[in-house]
Every structure is written in C-alpha cells, then in structure tokens.
C-alpha positions in Angstrom: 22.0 -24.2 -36.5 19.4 -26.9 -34.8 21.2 -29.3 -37.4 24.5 -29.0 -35.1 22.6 -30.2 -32.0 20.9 -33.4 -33.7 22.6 -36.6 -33.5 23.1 -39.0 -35.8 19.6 -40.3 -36.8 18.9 -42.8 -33.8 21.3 -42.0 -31.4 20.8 -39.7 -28.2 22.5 -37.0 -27.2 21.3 -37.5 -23.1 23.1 -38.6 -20.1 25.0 -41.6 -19.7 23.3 -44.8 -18.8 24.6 -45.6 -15.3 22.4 -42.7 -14.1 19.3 -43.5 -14.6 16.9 -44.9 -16.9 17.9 -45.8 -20.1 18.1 -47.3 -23.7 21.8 -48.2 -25.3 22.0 -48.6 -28.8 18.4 -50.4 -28.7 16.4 -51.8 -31.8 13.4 -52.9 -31.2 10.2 -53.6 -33.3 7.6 -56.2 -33.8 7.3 -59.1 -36.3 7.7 -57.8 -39.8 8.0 -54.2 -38.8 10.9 -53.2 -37.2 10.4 -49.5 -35.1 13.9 -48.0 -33.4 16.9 -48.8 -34.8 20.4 -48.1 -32.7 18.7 -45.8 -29.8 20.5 -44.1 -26.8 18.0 -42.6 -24.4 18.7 -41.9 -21.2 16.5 -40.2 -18.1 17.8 -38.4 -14.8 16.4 -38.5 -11.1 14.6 -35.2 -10.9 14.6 -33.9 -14.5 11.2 -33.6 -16.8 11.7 -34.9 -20.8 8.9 -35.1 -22.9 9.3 -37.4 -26.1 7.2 -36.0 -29.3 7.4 -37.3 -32.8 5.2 -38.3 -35.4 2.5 -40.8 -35.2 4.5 -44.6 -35.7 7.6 -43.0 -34.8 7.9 -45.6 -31.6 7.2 -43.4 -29.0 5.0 -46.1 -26.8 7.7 -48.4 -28.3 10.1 -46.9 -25.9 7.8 -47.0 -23.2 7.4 -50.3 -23.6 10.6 -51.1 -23.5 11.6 -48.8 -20.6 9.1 -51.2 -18.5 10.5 -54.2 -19.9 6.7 -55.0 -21.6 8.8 -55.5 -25.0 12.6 -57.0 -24.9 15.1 -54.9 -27.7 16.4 -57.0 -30.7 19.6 -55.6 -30.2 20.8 -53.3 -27.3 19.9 -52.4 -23.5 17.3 -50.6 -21.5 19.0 -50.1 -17.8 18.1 -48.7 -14.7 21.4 -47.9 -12.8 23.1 -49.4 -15.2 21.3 -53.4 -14.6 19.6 -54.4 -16.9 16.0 -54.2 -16.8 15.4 -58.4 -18.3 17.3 -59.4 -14.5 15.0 -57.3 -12.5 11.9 -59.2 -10.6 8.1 -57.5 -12.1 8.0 -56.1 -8.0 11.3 -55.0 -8.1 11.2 -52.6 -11.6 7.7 -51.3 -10.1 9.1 -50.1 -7.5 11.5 -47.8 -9.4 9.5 -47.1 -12.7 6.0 -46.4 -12.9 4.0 -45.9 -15.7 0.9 -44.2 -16.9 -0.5 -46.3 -19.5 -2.3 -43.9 -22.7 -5.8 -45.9 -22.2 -5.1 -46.6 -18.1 -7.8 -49.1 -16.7 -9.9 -48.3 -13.6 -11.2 -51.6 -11.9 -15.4 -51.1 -11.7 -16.5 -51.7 -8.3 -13.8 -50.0 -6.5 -13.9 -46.4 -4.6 -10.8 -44.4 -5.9 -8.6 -44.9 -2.4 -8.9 -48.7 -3.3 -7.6 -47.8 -6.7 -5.2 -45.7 -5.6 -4.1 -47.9 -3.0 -3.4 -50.7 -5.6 -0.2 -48.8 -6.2 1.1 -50.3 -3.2 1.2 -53.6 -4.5 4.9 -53.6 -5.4 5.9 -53.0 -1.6 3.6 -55.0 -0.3 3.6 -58.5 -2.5 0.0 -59.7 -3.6 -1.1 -60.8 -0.6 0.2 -58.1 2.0 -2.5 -56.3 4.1 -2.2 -52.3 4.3 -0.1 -51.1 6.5 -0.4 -47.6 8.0 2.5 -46.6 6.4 0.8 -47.4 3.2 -2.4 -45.3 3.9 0.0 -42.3 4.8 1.2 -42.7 1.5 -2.2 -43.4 -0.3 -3.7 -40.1 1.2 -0.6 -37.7 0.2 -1.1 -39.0 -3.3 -4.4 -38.3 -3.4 -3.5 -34.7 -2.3 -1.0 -34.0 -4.2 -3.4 -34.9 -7.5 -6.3 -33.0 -5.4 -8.3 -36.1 -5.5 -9.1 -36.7 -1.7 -12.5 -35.8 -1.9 -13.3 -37.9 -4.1 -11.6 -41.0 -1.9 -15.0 -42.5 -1.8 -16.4 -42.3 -4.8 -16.5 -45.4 -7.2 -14.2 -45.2 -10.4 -17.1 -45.9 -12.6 -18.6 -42.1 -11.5 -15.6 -39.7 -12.4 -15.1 -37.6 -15.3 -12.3 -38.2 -17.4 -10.3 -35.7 -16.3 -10.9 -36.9 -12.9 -9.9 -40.4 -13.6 -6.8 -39.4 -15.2 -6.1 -37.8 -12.1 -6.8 -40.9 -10.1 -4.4 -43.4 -12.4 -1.9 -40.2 -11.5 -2.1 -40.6 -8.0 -2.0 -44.4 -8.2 1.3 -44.1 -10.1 2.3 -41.7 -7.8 1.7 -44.4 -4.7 3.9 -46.6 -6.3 6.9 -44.3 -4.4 9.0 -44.9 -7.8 11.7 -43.1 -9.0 10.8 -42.8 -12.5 7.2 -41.5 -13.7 6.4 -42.4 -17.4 3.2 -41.0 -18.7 2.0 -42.2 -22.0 0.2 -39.1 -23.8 -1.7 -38.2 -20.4 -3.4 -35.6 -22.1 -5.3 -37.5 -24.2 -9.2 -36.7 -23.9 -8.8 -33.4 -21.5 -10.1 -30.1 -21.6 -7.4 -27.3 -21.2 -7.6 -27.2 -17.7 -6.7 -30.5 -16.9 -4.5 -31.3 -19.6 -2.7 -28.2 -17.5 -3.4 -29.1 -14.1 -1.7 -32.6 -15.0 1.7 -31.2 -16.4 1.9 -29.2 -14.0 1.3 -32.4 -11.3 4.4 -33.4 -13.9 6.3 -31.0 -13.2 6.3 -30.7 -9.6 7.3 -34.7 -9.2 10.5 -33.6 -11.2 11.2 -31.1 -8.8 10.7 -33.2 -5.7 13.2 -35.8 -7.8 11.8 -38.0 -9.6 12.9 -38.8 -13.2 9.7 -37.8 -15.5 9.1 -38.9 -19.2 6.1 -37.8 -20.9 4.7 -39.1 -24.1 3.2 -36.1 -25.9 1.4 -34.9 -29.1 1.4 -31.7 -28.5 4.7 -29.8 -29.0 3.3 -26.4 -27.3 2.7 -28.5 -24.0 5.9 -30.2 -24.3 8.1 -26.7 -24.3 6.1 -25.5 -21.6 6.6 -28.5 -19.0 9.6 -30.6 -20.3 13.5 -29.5 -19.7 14.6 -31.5 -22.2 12.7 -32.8 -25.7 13.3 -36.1 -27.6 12.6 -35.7 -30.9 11.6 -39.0 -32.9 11.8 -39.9 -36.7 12.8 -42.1 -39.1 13.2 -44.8 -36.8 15.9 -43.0 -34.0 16.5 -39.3 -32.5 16.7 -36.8 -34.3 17.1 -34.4 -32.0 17.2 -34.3 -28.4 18.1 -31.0 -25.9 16.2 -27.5 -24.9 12.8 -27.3 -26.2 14.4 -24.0 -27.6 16.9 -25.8 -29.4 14.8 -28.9 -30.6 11.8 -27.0 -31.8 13.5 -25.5 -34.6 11.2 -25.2 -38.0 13.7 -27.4 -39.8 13.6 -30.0 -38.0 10.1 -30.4 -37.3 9.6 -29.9 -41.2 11.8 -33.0 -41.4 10.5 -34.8 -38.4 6.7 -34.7 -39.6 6.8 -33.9 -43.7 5.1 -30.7 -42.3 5.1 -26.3 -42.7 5.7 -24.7 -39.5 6.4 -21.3 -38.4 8.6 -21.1 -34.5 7.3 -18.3 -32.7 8.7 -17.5 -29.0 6.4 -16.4 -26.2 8.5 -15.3 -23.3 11.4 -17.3 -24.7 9.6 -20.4 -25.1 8.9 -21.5 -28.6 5.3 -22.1 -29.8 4.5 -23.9 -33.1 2.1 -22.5 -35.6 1.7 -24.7 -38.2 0.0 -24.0 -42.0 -2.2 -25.7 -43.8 -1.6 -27.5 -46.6 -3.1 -26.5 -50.3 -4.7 -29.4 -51.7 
C-alpha cells in the first residue's frame, strides 16, 4: 500500500545529507504564515526529482531555501554537508543553479550575452571572458539548440525560445545542481517536452536536477524520484509508480483521481467535481 512508503507528514524518505543537496528537519515560512514544518529533503549528483504538490504547499519555498534566498526557522539546507548560510553568493552559484518560474531576460542584450552572464560566478563581476568561457557559452547554447539564435536580442524570442535561453544560461553556470521552478509554465507541448527532456539529459551527464512541477503526467515521465508535498511536509517521496497512488493524491490535493499506467508509467485522470 502507497501508505507504507509515505513518511511521516514532513519528513523525507531521500538520501542522506552529506551527499548532496539538502534540507534537515527544516521549518521555514514567512511572517505570520508558517509553510514547511520539520523537512528532510535531499538531492543526488546525477539523479532527476521533480517536487509536485498543491498550490501553497511550499514548493518555491524549498527552492528558496535550497539557494539560501530564505534562511529556515529551524533546521539545515546543506550542500556536502556545509551549510548553505557559510557559503559566499559566488561560491553556492557555482554549485546550484536555478531557474527562476518568471526568469528575467535583460532588454538590449543578444542571447550569447545573456547566456554568457552565467559565467559570472567564475569569473567575479568584473572578469573579462576568457576563451574558456566562450567554449562553455557555445556548448550550452547547443545543447538547448539555441545557437542560432546567438545573435538575436532577448526582447525578439518567443516564449518557448526564451525559456530555452534562461536554460542554457543556467546551464553555463557549470553547477552541479539544476533547480527549475515550474519551467513549463506558458509552453506549448513541444517545448514543455523538448525542456524535460534538456532535464533529463543534465541528470544523465551528472548533475543533480530538481524540478518544480504542476503537472503530475510530466513529472512521471522525466523524474526518477517524486516529492510529494502537503500539509506542510512530505507526504510521500520515491518512484513515480509508487508516489502517484490515487490515495494519496486524493489526500494531497482534496481531489478524485483515477491511476492509469501507460507502459508502466502512471498517468492521472482526474474527475470532475458535481457542483
């Protein structure tokens, strides 16, 4: 039963926090509403999780404090084990990078400018581009098949080509752990699938991936591992064929769902509601 695999309500089931990413026992919140309460989350080089959940559930919350932009009320977030308040702003850019749900886009700049501002950590404000750097700049804008559009000012490009950019940006950055907050915000099919599967494929060159995500049918398909989040902790958190049970997500989101499998991978259907 998916009950067995759950832990208790706001405590993760994931690896240990010496390696990787992670959250131990972490509340967090903001003044007068309190969001996590007693979280362990943890994130591997080289594996793909996505975290789903209601809406208010604290999902950015974690983000936020996975990239030290909000400081837990109780608990840790760690990278190796340090923790993430004793690391320089430089120093936890070069090992987390994140891609923010509404990313900004400078106006006036081409995208290899953009993209190039990735570099930043390595470099310090002032540092000049090295050809190391370019070389770095021009495979991410391959590997998010954005190199012909290396001239082109931000303020042109489609959404789906933008989201691409702030991808390739991220990816720059050379960090070891990608965090993408609901990157599939605004996209057509085809991208919202072109940019998992850019997901994907940085998990299997290494790099630790979290993704933010609304959609639980996208999640099975790219994540190894789901996070489920409610009532203020983790509800569940393993396979997507394990967390995507119809009890849990009726628990998780006050909601009637029917689990399907396609090919082994679950697909949610859910029913509407009489009113």
């Amino acid at each position: 039963m998916a009950a067995a695999l759950s832990a208790h309500l706001g405590e993760g089931v994931g690896p240990t926090p010496a390696s990787g990413l992670a959250l131990s026992r972490v509340s967090a919140g903001y003044p007068g509403r309190p969001v996590l309460h007693a979280v362990n989350l943890s994130l591997r080089a080289g594996e793909c999780v996505a975290l789903v959940g209601p809406n208010g559930s604290g999902k950015s919350t974690v983000l936020k404090l996975l990239t030290n932009r909000l400081r837990p009320t109780n608990g840790e977030a760690t990278l190796a084990g340090e923790p993430l308040a004793r690391l320089g702003r430089f120093e936890l850019a070069r090992a987390v990078a994140l891609v923010a749900q509404e990313p900004r886009t400078p106006a006036g700049f081409v995208v290899e400018d953009v993209v190039a501002m990735g570099r930043t950590p390595h470099q310090g404000l002032f540092g000049s581009r090295t050809r190391a750097d370019a070389e770095v700049v021009n495979r991410a804008l391959r590997d998010t098949n954005t190199l012909a559009l290396a001239g082109r000012g931000v303020q042109t490009l489609s959404g789906g080509e933008r989201q691409r950019v702030v991808l390739a940006r991220a990816l720059a950055q050379q960090a070891r752990f990608l965090l993408l907050d609901e990157p599939t915000n605004h996209l057509d099919l085809r991208y919202q699938l072109e940019l998992l599967a850019f997901a994907r494929r940085e998990a299997g060159r290494g790099t630790g991936v979290l993704l933010v995500l609304h959609d639980l049918n996208l999640a099975a398909r790219v994540a190894d591992r789901l996070v489920l989040l409610a009532g203020g902790g983790i509800l569940a958190d393993g396979p997507p064929q394990q967390v995507l049970d119809a009890d849990l997500l009726r628990t998780a989101y006050g909601a009637d769902v029917t689990v399907l499998h396609d090919d082994g991978v679950p697909v949610v259907v859910g029913r509407l509601p009489v009113l």
